[in-house]
C-alpha positions in Angstrom: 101.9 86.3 80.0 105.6 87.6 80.7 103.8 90.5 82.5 102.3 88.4 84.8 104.9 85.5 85.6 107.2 89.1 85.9 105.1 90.2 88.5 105.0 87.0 90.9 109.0 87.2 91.0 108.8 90.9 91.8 106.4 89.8 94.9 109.4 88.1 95.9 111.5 91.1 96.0 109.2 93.6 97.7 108.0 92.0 100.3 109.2 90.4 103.5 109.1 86.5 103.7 106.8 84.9 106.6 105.6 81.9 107.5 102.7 82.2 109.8 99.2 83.0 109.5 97.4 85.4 111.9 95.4 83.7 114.3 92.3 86.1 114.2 91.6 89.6 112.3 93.0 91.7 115.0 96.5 90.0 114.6 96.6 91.1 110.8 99.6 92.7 110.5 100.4 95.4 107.1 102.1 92.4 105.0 99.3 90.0 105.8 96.5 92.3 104.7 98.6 93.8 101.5 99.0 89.5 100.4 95.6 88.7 100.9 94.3 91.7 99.1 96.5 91.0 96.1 96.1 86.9 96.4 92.0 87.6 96.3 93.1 89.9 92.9 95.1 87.4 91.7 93.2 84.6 91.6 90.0 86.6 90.2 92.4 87.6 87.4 91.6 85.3 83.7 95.2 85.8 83.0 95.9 83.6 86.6 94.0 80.7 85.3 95.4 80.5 81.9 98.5 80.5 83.3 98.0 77.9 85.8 94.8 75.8 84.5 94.2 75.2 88.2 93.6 77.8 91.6 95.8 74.9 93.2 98.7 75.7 90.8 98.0 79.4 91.5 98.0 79.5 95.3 101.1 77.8 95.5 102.9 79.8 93.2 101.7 82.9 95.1 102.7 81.1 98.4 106.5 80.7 96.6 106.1 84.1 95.4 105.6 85.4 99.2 107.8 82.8 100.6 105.1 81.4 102.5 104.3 78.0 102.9 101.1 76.8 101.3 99.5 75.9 104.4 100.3 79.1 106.1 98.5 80.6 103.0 95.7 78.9 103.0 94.8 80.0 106.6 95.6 83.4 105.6 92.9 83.5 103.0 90.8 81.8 105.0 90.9 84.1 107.8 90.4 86.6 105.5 87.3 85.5 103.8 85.9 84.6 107.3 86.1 88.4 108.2 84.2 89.1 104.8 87.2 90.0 102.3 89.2 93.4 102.2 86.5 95.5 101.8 85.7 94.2 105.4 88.4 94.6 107.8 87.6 98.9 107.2 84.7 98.3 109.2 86.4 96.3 111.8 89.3 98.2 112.2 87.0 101.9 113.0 85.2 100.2 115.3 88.5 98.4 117.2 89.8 101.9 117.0 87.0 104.1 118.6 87.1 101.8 121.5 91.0 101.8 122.2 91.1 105.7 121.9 88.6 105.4 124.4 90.0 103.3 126.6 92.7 106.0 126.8 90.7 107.4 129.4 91.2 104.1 131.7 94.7 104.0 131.2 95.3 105.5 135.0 97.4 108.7 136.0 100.2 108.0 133.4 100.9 111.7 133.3 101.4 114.2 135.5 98.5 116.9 135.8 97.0 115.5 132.4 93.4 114.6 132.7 93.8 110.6 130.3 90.2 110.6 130.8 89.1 114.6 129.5 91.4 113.8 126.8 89.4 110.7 125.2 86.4 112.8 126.0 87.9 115.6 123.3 88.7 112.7 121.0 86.3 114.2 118.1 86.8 112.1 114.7 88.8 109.1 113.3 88.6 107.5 110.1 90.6 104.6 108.0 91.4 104.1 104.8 92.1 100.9 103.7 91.3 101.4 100.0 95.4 100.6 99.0 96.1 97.4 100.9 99.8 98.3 100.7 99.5 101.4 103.3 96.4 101.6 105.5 96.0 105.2 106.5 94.7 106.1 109.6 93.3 109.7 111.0 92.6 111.2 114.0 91.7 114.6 115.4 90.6 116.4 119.1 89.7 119.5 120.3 92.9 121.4 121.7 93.0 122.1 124.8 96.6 122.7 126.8 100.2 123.3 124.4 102.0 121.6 127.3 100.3 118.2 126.8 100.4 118.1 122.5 103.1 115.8 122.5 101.8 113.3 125.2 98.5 113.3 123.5 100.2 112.4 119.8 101.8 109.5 122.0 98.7 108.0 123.5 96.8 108.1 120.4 99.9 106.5 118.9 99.8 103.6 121.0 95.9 103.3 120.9 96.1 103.1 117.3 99.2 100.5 117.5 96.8 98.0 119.4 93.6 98.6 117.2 95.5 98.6 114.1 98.8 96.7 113.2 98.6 97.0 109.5 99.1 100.5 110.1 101.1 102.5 107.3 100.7 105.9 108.2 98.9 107.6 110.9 98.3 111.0 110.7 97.0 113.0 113.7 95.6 116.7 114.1 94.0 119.4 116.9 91.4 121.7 116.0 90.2 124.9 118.1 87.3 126.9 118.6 83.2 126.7 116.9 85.0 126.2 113.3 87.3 123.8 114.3 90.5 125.4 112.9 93.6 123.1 112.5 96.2 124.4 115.3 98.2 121.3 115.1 99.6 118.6 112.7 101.9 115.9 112.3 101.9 112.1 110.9 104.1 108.7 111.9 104.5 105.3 110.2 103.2 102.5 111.6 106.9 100.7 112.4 107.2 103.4 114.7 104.0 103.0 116.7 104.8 100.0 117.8 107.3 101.5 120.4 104.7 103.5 122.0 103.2 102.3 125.2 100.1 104.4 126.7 102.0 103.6 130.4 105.0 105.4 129.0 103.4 108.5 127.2 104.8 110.5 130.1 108.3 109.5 130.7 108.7 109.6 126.2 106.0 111.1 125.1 108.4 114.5 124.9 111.6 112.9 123.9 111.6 109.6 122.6 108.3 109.4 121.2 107.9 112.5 119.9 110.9 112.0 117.2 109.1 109.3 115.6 106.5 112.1 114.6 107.4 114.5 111.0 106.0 117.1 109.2 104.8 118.5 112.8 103.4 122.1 112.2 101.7 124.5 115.0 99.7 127.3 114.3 100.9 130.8 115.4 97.9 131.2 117.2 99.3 128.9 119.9 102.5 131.1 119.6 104.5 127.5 120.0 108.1 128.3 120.4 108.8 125.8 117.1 111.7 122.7 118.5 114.1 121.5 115.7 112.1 120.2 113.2 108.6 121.6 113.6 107.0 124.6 111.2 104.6 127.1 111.4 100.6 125.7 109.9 98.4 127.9 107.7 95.0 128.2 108.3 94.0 125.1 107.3 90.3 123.6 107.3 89.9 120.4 106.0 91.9 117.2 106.7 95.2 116.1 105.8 95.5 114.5 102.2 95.9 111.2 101.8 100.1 110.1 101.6 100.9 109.9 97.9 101.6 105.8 98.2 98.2 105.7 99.7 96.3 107.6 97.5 96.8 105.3 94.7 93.9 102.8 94.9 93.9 98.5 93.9 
């Protein structure tokens, strides 16, 4: 009983207060999926009931708990039920995002001697996970084509990935060469940081600004990539990146 009137206050602590509800799935931001996910658990929990003796009593302890007002709550869950519960914003989300990485190829000649519309074409593979409601992970990988354009490229798929997906926690992005696909190219972001991308401005920042949000950025030698402050040398590596420790860790 402790255990669980413990946890409520601790919501308190680790999350940011709001007051609003999205208006429809697409506006869910990270803290709005994370409380809905652990509202649905902590209402279908017995120890919530005999705590509480009524879901009323619940929901607006969790709504005090999140520093939310009840109302505010209540559309949140609703919203959230409407789109079919956690399990179903996965679904939503993959198809959102295959359709803003291919709109990359409409965003007009926003870089010099880059072909926007070649590089959605290469666009090979995405895939979320959504399986921790905490940190949504995002992939995303393409045939390499051109060194001079890597950092660009990270940037657009960035900002495609920023509008499909705002409860982003980590995106992590590769390039693969050749019949077997070998990794050439790695790196990963955090989701605050995508939202300062813009597709218009991939090739004004896409070298500078925009390419410090990326870490754990690692070319293979085959590219012979003279490495910038920051950036290693990759092993052959086949298969995808892991999952982030946080967001390995399941509901």
């Amino acid at each position: 009983m402790l255990r669980l009137i413990s946890s409520i206050a601790l919501l308190t602590l680790a999350f940011p207060a709001f007051a609003d509800s999205p208006k429809n799935g697409a506006e869910v931001s990270k803290e709005h999926y994370d409380a809905y996910c652990r509202y649905k658990n902590f209402i279908a929990d017995e120890k919530t009931l005999k705590r509480y003796k009524k879901v009323e009593r619940a929901h607006k302890a969790f709504a005090r708990a999140e520093k939310m007002k009840a109302q505010a709550l209540t559309e949140l869950i609703d919203l959230g039920d409407g789109v079919g519960g956690c399990e179903a914003f996965k679904p939503i989300w993959e198809k959102r995002l295959k359709k803003e990485l291919a709109a990359i190829g409409q965003a007009g000649d926003v870089i010099k001697l880059f072909d926007e519309q070649g590089f959605a074409d290469r666009i090979d593979w995405s895939e979320v996970n959504a399986s921790n409601s905490a940190h949504v992970v995002v992939w995303v990988s393409w045939a390499f084509k051109d060194l001079r354009f890597i950092e660009e490229e990270a940037a657009l798929v960035g900002a495609a990935v920023a509008r499909a997906i705002p409860a982003v926690g980590t995106l992590s992005i590769w390039a693969h060469k050749g019949s077997k696909k070998r990794m050439v190219f790695e790196a990963k972001t955090y989701g605050s940081n995508l939202t300062f991308m813009k597709p218009d401005q991939a090739g004004t920042f896409g070298k500078t600004r925009y390419w410090r949000f990326f870490e754990n950025i690692r070319f293979h030698k085959v590219l012979r990539r003279k490495l910038k402050n920051g950036e290693e040398v990759l092993a052959n590596v086949k298969k995808k990146p892991e999952l982030p420790e946080e967001a390995a860790q399941t509901n």
